[in-house]
N, CA, C and O atoms as CSV, one atom per row, in Angstrom:
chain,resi,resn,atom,element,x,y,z
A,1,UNK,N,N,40.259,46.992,74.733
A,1,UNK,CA,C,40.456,45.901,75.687
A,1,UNK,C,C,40.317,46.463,77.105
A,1,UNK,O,O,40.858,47.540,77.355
A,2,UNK,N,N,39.564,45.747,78.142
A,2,UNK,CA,C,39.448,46.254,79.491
A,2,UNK,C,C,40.377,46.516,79.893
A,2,UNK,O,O,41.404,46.076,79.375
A,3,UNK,N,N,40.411,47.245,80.858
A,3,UNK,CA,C,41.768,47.146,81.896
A,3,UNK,C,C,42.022,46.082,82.921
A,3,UNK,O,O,40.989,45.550,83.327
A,4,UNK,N,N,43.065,45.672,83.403
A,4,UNK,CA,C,43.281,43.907,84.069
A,4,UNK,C,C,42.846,44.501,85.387
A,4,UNK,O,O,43.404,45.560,85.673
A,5,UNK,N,N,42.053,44.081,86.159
A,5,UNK,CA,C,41.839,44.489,88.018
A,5,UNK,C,C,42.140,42.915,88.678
A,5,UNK,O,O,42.044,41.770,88.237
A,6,UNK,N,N,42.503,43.450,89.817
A,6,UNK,CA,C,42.714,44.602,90.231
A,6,UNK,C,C,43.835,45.576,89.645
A,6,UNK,O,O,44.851,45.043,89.198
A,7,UNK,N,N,43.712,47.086,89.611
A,7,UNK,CA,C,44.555,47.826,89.126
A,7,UNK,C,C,45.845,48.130,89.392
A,7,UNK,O,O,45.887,49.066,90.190
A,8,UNK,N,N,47.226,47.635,88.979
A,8,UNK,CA,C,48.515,47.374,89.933
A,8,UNK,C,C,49.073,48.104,88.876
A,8,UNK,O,O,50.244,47.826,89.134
A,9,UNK,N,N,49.161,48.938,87.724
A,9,UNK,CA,C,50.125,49.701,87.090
A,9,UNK,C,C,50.696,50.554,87.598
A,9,UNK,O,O,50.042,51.344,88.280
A,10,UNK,N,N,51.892,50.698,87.487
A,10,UNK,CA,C,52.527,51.996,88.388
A,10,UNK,C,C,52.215,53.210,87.781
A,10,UNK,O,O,52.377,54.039,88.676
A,11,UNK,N,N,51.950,53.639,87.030
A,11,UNK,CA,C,51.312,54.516,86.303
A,11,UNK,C,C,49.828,54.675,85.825
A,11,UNK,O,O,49.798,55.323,84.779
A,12,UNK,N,N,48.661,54.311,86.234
A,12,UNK,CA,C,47.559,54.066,85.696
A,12,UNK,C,C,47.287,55.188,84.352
A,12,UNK,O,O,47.398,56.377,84.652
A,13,UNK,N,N,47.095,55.008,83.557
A,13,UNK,CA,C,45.927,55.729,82.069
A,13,UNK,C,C,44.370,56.331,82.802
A,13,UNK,O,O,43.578,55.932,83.656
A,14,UNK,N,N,44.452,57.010,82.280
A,14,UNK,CA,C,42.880,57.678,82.470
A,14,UNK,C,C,41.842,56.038,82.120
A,14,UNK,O,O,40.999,55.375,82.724
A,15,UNK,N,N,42.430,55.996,81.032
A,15,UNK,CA,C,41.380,54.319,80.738
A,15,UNK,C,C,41.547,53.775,81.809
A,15,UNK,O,O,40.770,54.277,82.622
A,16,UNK,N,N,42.141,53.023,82.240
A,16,UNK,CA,C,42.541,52.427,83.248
A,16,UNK,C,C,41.823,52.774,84.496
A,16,UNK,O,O,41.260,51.879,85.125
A,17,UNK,N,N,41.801,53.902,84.873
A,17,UNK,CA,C,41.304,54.595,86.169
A,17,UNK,C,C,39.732,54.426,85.495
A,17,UNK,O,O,39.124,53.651,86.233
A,18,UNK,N,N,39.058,54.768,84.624
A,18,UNK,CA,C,38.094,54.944,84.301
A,18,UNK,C,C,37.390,53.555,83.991
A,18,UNK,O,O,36.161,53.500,84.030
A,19,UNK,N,N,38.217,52.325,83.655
A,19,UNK,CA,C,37.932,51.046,83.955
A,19,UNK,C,C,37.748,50.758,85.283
A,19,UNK,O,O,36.740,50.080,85.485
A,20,UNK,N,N,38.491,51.094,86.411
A,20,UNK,CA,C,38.322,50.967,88.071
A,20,UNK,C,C,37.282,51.371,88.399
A,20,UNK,O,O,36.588,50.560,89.014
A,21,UNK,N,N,36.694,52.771,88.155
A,21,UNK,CA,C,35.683,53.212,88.457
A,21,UNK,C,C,34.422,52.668,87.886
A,21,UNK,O,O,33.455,52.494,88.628
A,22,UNK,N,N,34.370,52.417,86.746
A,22,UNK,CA,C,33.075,51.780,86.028
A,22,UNK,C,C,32.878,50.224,86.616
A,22,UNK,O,O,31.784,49.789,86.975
A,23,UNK,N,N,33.882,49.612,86.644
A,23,UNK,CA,C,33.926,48.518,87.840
A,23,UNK,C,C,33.222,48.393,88.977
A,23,UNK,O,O,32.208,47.712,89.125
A,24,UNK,N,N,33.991,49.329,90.113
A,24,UNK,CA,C,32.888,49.393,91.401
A,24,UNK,C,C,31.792,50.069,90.946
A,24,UNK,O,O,30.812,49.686,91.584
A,25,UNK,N,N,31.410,51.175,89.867
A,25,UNK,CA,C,30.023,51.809,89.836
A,25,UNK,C,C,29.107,50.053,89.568
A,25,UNK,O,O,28.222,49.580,90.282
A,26,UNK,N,N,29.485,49.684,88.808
A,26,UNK,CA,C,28.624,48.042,88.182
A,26,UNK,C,C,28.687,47.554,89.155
A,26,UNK,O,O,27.489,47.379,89.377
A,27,UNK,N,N,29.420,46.989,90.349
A,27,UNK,CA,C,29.779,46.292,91.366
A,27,UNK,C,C,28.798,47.289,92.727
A,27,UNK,O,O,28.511,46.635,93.729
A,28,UNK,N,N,28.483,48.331,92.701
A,28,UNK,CA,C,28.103,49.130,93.608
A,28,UNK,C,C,26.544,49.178,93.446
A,28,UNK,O,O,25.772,49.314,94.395
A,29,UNK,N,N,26.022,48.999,91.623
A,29,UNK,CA,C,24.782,48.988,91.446
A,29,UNK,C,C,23.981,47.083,92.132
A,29,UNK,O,O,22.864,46.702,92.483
A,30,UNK,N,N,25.094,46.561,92.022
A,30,UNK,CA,C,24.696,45.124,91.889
A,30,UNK,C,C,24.122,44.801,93.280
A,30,UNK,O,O,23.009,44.392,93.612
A,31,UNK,N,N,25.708,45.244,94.308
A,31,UNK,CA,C,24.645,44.847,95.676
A,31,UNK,C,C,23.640,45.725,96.112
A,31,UNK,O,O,22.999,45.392,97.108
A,32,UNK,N,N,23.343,46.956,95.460
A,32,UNK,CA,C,21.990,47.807,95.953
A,32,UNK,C,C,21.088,46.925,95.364
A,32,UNK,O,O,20.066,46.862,96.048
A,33,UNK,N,N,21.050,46.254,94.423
A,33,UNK,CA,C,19.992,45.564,93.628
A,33,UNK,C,C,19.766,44.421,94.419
A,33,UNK,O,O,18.810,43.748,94.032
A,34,UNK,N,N,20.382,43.984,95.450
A,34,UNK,CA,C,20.056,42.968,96.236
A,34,UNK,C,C,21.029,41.565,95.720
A,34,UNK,O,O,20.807,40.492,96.282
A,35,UNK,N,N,21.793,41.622,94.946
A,35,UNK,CA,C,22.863,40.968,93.824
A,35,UNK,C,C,24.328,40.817,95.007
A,35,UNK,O,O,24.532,40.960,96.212
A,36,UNK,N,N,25.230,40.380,93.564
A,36,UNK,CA,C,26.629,40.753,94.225
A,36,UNK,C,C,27.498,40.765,92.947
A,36,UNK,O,O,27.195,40.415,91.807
A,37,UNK,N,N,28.616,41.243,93.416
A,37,UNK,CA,C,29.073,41.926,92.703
A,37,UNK,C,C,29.869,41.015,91.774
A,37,UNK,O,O,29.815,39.792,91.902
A,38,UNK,N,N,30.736,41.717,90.672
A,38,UNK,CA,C,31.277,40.452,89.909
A,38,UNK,C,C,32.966,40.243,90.535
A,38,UNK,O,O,33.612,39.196,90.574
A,39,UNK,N,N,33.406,41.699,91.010
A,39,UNK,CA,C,34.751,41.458,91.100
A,39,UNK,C,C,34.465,41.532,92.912
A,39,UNK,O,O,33.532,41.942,93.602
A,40,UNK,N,N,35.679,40.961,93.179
A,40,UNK,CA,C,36.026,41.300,94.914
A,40,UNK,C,C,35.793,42.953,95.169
A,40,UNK,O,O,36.268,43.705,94.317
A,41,UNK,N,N,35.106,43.515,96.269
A,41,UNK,CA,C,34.469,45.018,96.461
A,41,UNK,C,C,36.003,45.437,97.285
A,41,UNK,O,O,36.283,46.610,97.532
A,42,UNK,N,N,36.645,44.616,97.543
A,42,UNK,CA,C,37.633,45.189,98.425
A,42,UNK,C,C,39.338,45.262,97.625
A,42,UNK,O,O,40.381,45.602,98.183
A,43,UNK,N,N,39.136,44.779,96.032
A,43,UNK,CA,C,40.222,45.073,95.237
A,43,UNK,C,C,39.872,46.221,94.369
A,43,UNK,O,O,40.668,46.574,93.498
A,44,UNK,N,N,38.294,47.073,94.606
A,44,UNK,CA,C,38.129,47.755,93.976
A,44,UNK,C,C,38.235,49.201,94.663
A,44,UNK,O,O,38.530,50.259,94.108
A,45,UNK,N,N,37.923,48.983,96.000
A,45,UNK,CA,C,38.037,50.422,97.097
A,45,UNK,C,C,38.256,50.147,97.986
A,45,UNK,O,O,38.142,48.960,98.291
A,46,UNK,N,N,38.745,51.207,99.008
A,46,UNK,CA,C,39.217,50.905,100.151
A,46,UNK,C,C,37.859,50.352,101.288
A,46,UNK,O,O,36.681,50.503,100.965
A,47,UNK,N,N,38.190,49.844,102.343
A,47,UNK,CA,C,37.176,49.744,103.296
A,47,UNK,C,C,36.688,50.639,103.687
A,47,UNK,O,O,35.895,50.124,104.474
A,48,UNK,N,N,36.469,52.117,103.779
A,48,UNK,CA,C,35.572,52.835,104.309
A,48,UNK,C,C,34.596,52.740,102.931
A,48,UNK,O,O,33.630,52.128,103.388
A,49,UNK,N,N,34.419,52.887,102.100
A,49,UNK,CA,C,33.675,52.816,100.683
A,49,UNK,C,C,33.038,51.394,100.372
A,49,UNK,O,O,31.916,51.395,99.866
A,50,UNK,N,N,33.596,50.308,100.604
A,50,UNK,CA,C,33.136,48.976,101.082
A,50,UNK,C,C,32.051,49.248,102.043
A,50,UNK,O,O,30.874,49.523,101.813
A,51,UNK,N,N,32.596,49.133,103.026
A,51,UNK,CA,C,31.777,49.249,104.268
A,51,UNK,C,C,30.740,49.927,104.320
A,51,UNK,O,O,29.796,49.482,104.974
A,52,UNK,N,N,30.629,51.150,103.669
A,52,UNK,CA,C,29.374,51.866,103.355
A,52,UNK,C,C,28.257,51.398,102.446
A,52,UNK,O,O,27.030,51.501,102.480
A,53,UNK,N,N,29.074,50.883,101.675
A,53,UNK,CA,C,28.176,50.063,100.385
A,53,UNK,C,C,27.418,49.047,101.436
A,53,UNK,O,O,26.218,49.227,101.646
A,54,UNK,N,N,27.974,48.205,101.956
A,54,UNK,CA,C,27.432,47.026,102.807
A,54,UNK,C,C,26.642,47.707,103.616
A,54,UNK,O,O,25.478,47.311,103.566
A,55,UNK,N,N,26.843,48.615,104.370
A,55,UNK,CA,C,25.869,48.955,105.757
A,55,UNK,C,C,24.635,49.490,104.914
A,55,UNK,O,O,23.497,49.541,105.380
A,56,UNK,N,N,24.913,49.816,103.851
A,56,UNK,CA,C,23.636,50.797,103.065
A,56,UNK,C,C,22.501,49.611,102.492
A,56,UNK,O,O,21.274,49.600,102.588
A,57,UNK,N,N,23.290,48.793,101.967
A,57,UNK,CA,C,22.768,47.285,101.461
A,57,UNK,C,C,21.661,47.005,102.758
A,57,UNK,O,O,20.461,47.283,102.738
A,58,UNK,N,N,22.351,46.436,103.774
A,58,UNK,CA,C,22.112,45.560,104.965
A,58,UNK,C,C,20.510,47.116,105.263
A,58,UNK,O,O,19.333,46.794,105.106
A,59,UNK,N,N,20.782,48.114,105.535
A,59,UNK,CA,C,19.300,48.992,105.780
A,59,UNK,C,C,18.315,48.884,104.775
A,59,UNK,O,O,17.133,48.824,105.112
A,60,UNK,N,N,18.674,48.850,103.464
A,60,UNK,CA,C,17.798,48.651,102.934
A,60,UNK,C,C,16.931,47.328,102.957
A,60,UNK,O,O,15.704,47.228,102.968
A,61,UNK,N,N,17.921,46.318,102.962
A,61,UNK,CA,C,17.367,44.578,102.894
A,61,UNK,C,C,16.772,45.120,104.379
A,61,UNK,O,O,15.773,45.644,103.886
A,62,UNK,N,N,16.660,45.329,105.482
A,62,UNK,CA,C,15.986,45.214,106.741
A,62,UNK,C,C,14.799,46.178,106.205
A,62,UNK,O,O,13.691,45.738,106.511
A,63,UNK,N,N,14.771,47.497,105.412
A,63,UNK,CA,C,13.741,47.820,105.397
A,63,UNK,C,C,12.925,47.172,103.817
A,63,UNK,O,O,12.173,47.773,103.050
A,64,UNK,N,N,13.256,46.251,103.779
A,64,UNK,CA,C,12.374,45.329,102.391
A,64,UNK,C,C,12.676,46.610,101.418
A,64,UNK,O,O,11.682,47.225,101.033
A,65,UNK,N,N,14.057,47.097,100.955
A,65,UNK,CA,C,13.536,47.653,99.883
A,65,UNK,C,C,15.083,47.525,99.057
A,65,UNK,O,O,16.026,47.153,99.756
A,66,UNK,N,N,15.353,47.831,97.573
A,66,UNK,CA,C,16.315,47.325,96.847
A,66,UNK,C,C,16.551,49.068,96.087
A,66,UNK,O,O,16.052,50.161,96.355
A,67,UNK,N,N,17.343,48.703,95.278
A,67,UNK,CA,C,17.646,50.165,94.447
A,67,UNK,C,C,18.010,49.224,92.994
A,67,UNK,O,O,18.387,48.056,92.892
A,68,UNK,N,N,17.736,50.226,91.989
A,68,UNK,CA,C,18.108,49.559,90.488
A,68,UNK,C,C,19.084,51.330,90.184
A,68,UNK,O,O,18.552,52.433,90.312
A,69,UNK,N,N,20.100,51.155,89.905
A,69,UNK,CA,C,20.884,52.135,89.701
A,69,UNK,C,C,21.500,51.896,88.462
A,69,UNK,O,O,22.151,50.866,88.288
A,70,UNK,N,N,21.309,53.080,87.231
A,70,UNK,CA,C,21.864,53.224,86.010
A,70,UNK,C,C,22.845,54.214,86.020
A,70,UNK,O,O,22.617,55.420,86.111
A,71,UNK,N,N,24.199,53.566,85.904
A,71,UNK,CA,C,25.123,54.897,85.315
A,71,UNK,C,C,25.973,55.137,84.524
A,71,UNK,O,O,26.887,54.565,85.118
A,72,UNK,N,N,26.479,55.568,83.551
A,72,UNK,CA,C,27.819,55.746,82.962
A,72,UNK,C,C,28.310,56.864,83.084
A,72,UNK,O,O,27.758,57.881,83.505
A,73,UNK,N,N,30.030,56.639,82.497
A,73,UNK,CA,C,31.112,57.481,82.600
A,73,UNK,C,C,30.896,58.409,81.635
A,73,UNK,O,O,31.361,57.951,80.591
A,74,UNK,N,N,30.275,59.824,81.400
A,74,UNK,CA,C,30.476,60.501,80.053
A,74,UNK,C,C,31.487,61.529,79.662
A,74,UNK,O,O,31.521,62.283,78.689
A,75,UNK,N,N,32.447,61.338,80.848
A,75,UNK,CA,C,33.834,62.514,81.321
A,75,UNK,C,C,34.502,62.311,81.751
A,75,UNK,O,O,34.417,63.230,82.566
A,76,UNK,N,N,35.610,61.632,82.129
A,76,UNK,CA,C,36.889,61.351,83.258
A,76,UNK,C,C,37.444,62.147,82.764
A,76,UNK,O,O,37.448,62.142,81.533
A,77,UNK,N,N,38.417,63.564,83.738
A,77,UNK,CA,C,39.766,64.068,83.476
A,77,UNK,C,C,40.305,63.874,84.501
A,77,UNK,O,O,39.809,64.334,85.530
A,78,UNK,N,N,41.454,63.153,84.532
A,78,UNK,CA,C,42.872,63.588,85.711
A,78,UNK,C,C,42.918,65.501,85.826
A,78,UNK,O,O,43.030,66.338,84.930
A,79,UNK,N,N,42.770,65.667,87.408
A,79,UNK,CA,C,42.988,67.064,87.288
A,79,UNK,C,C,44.159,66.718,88.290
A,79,UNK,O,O,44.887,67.675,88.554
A,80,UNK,N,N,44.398,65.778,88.761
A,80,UNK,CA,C,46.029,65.680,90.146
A,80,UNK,C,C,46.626,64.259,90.352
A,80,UNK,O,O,45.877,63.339,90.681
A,81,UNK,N,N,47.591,64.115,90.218
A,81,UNK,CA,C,48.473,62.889,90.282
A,81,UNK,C,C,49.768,63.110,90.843
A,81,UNK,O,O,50.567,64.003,90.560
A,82,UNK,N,N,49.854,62.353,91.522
A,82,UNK,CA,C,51.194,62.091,92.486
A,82,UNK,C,C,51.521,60.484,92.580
A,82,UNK,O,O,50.665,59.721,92.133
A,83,UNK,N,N,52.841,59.884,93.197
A,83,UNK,CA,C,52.698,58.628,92.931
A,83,UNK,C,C,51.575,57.360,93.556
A,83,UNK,O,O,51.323,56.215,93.179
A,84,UNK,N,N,51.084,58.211,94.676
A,84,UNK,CA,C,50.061,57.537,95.057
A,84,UNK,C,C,48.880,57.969,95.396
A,84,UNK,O,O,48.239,57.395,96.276
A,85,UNK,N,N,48.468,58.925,94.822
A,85,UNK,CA,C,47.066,59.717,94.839
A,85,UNK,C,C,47.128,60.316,93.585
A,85,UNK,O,O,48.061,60.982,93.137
A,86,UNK,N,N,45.490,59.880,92.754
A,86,UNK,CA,C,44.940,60.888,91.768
A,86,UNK,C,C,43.519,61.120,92.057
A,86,UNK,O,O,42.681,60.495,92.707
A,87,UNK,N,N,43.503,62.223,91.369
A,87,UNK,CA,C,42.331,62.790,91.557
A,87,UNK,C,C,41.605,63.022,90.432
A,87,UNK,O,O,42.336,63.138,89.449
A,88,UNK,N,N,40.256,63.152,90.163
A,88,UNK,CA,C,39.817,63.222,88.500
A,88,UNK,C,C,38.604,63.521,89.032
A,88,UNK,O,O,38.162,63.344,90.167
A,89,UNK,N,N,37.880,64.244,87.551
A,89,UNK,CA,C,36.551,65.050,87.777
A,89,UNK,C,C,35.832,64.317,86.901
A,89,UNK,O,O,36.197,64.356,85.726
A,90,UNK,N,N,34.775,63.570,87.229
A,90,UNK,CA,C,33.825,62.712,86.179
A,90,UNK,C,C,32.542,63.483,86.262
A,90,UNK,O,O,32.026,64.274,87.051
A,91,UNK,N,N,32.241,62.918,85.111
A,91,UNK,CA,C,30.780,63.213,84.959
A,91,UNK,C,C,29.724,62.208,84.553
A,91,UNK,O,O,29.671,61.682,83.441
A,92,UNK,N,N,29.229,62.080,85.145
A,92,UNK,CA,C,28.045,60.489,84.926
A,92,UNK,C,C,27.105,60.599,84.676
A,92,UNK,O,O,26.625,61.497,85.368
A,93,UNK,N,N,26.156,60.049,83.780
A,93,UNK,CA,C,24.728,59.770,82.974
A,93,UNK,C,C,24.338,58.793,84.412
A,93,UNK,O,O,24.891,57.748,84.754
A,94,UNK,N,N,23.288,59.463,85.050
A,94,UNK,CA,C,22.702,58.664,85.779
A,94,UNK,C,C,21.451,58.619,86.627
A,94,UNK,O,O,21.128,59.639,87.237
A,95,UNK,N,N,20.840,57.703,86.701
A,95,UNK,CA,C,19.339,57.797,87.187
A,95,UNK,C,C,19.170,56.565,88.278
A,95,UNK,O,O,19.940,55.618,88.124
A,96,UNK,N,N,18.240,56.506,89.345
A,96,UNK,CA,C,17.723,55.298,90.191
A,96,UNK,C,C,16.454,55.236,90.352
A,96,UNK,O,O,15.629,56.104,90.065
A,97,UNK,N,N,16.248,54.024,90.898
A,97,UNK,CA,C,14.718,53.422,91.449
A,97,UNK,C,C,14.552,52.937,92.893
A,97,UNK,O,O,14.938,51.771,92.973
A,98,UNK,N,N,14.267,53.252,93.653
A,98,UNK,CA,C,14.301,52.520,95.421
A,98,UNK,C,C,12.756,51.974,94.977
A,98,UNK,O,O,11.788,52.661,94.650
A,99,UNK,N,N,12.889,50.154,95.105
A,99,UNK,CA,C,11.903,49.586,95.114
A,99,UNK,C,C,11.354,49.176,96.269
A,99,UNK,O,O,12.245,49.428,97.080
A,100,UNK,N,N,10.409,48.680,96.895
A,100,UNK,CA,C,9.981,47.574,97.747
A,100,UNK,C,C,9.695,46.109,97.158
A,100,UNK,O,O,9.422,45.818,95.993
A,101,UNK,N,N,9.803,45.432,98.046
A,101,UNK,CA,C,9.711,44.079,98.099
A,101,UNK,C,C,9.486,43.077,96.731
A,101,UNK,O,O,10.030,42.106,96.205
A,102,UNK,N,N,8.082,44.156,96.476
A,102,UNK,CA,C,7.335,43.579,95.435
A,102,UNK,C,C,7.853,44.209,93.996
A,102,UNK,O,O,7.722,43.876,92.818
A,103,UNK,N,N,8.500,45.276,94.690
A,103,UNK,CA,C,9.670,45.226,93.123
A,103,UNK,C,C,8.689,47.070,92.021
A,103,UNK,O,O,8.842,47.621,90.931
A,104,UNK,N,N,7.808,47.258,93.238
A,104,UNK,CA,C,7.361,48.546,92.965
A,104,UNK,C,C,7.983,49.908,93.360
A,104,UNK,O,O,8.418,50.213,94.470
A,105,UNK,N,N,7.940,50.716,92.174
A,105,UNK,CA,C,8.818,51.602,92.409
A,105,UNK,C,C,8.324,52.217,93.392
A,105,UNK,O,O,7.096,52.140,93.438
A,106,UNK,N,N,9.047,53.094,94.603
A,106,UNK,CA,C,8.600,54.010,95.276
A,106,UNK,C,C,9.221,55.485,95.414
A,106,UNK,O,O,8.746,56.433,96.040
A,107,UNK,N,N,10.411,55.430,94.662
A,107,UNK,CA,C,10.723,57.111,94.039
A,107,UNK,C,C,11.592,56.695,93.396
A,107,UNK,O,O,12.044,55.556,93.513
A,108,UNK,N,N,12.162,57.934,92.233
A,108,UNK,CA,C,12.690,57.843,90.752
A,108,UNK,C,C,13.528,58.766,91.027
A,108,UNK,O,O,13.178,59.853,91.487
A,109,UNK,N,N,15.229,58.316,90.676
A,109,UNK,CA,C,15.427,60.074,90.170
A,109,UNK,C,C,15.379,59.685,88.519
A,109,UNK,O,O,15.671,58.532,88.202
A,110,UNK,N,N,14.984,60.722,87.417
A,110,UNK,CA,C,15.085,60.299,86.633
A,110,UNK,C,C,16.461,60.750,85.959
A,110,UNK,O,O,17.179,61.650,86.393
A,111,UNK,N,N,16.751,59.834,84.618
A,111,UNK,CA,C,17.726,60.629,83.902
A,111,UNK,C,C,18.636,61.707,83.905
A,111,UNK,O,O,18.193,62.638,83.232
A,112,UNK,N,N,19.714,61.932,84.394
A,112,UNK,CA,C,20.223,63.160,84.629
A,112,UNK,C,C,21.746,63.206,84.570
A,112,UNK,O,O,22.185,62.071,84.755
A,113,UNK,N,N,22.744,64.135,84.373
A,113,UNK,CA,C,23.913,64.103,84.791
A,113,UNK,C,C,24.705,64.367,86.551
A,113,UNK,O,O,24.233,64.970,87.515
A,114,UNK,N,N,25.298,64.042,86.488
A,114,UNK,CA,C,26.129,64.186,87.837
A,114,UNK,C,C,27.748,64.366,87.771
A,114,UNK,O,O,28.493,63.747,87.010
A,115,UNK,N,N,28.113,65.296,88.681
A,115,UNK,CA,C,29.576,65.486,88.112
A,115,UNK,C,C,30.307,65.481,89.500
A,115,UNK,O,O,30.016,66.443,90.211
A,116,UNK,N,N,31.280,64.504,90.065
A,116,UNK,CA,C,31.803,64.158,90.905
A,116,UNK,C,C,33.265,64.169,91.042
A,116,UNK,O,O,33.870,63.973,89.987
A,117,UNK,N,N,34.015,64.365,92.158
A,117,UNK,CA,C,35.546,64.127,92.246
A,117,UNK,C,C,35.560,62.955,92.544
A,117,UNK,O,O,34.642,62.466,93.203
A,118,UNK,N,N,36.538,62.293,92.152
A,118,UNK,CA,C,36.856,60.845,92.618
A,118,UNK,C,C,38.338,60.837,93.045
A,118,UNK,O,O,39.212,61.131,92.229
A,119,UNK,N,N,38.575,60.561,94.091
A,119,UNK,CA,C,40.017,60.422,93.968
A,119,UNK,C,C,40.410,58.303,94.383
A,119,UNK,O,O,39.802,57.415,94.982
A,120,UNK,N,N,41.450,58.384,93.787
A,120,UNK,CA,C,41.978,56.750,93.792
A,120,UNK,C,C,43.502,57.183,94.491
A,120,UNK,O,O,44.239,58.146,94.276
A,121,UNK,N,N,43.639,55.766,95.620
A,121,UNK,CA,C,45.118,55.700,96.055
A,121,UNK,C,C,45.596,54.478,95.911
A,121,UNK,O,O,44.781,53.556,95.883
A,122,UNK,N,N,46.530,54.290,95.830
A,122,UNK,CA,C,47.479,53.402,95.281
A,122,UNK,C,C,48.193,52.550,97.038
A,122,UNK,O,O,49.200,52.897,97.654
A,123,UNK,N,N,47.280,51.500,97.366
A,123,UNK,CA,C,47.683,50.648,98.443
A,123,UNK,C,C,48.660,49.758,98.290
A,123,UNK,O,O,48.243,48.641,97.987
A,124,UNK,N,N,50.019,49.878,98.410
A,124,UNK,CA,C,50.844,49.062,98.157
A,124,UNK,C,C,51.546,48.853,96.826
A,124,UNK,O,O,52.515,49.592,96.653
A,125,UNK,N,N,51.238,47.934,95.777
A,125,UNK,CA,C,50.920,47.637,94.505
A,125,UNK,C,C,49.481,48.113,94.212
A,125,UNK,O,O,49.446,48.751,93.160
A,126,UNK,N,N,48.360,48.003,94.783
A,126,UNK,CA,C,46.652,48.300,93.939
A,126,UNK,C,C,46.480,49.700,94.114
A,126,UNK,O,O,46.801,50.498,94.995
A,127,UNK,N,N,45.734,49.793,92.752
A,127,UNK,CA,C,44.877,51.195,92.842
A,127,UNK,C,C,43.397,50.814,93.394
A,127,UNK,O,O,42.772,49.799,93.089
A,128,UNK,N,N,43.053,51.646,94.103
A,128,UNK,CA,C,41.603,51.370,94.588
A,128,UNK,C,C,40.618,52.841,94.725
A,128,UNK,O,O,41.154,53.908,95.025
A,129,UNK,N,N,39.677,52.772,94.559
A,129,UNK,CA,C,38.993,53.827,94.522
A,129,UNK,C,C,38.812,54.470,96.250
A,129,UNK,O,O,38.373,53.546,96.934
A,130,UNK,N,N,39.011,55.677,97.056
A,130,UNK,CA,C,38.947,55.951,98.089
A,130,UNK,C,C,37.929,56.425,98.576
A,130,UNK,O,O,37.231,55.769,99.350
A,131,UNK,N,N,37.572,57.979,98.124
A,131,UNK,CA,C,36.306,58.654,97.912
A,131,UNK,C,C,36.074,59.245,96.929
A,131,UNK,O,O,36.867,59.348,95.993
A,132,UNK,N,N,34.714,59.837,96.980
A,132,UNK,CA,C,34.277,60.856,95.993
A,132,UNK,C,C,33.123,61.674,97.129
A,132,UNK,O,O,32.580,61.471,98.215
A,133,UNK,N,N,33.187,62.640,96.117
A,133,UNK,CA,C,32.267,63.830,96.496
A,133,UNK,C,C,31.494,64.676,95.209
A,133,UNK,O,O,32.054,64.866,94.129
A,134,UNK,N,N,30.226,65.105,95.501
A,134,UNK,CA,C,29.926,65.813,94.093
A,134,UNK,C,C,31.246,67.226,94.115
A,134,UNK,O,O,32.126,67.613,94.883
A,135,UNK,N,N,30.822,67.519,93.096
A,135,UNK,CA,C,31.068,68.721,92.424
A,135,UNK,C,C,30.370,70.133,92.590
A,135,UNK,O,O,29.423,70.218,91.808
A,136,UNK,N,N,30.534,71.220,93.332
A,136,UNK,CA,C,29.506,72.177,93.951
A,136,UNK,C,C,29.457,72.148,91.964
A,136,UNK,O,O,28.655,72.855,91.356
């Protein structure tokens, strides 16, 4: 069974966290695709991570071009938790397309893994995703 979002457990599960994240990743592919998203972008991360998503959106739509982004979760571990910060090391199956207009590809990454920190903080009652960074 999914996890309920926005995320308000006082304790989140790795599932749980790993439901948040697969959330905005689906929600993050949607508006690059020129789409929108299914859940509210701002019960899923904080506004600097919002805001980036949007400004990145808004350059691309000005330069006529879209992204098709594939990814999944193939790793979540909690490596740090406190009551309002965790931190976890994922690893993601993932590949993109930056199209133009006409919906032609104009570079690929293909197929590949990626392994990222994510950390989530806990605003009030919600968990929300904050940042991430790769993994040297």
């Amino acid at each position: 069974m999914p996890a309920a979002l926005p995320l308000v457990s006082e304790e989140p599960t790795p599932e749980e966290l790993q439901a948040l994240l697969e959330a905005w990743l689906k929600a993050k592919a949607a508006v690059l695709a020129g789409g929108r998203a299914e859940l509210p972008l701002d019960e899923l991360a904080r506004a600097p991570q919002v805001d980036r998503l949007n400004r990145q959106r808004r350059e691309d739509e000005a330069a006529g071009l879209s992204q098709a982004i594939d990814s999944s979760v193939r790793r979540f571990t909690i490596t740090s938790r406190s009551a309002n910060r965790i931190e976890a090391e994922v690893e993601l199956r993932y590949s993109d397309e930056l199209r133009n207009s006409q919906g032609k590809v104009l570079e690929r990454t293909p197929e590949g893994s990626r392994s990222n920190r994510y950390v989530f903080g806990r605003d009030g009652k919600t968990w929300k995703l904050v940042f991430f960074r790769p993994l040297a």
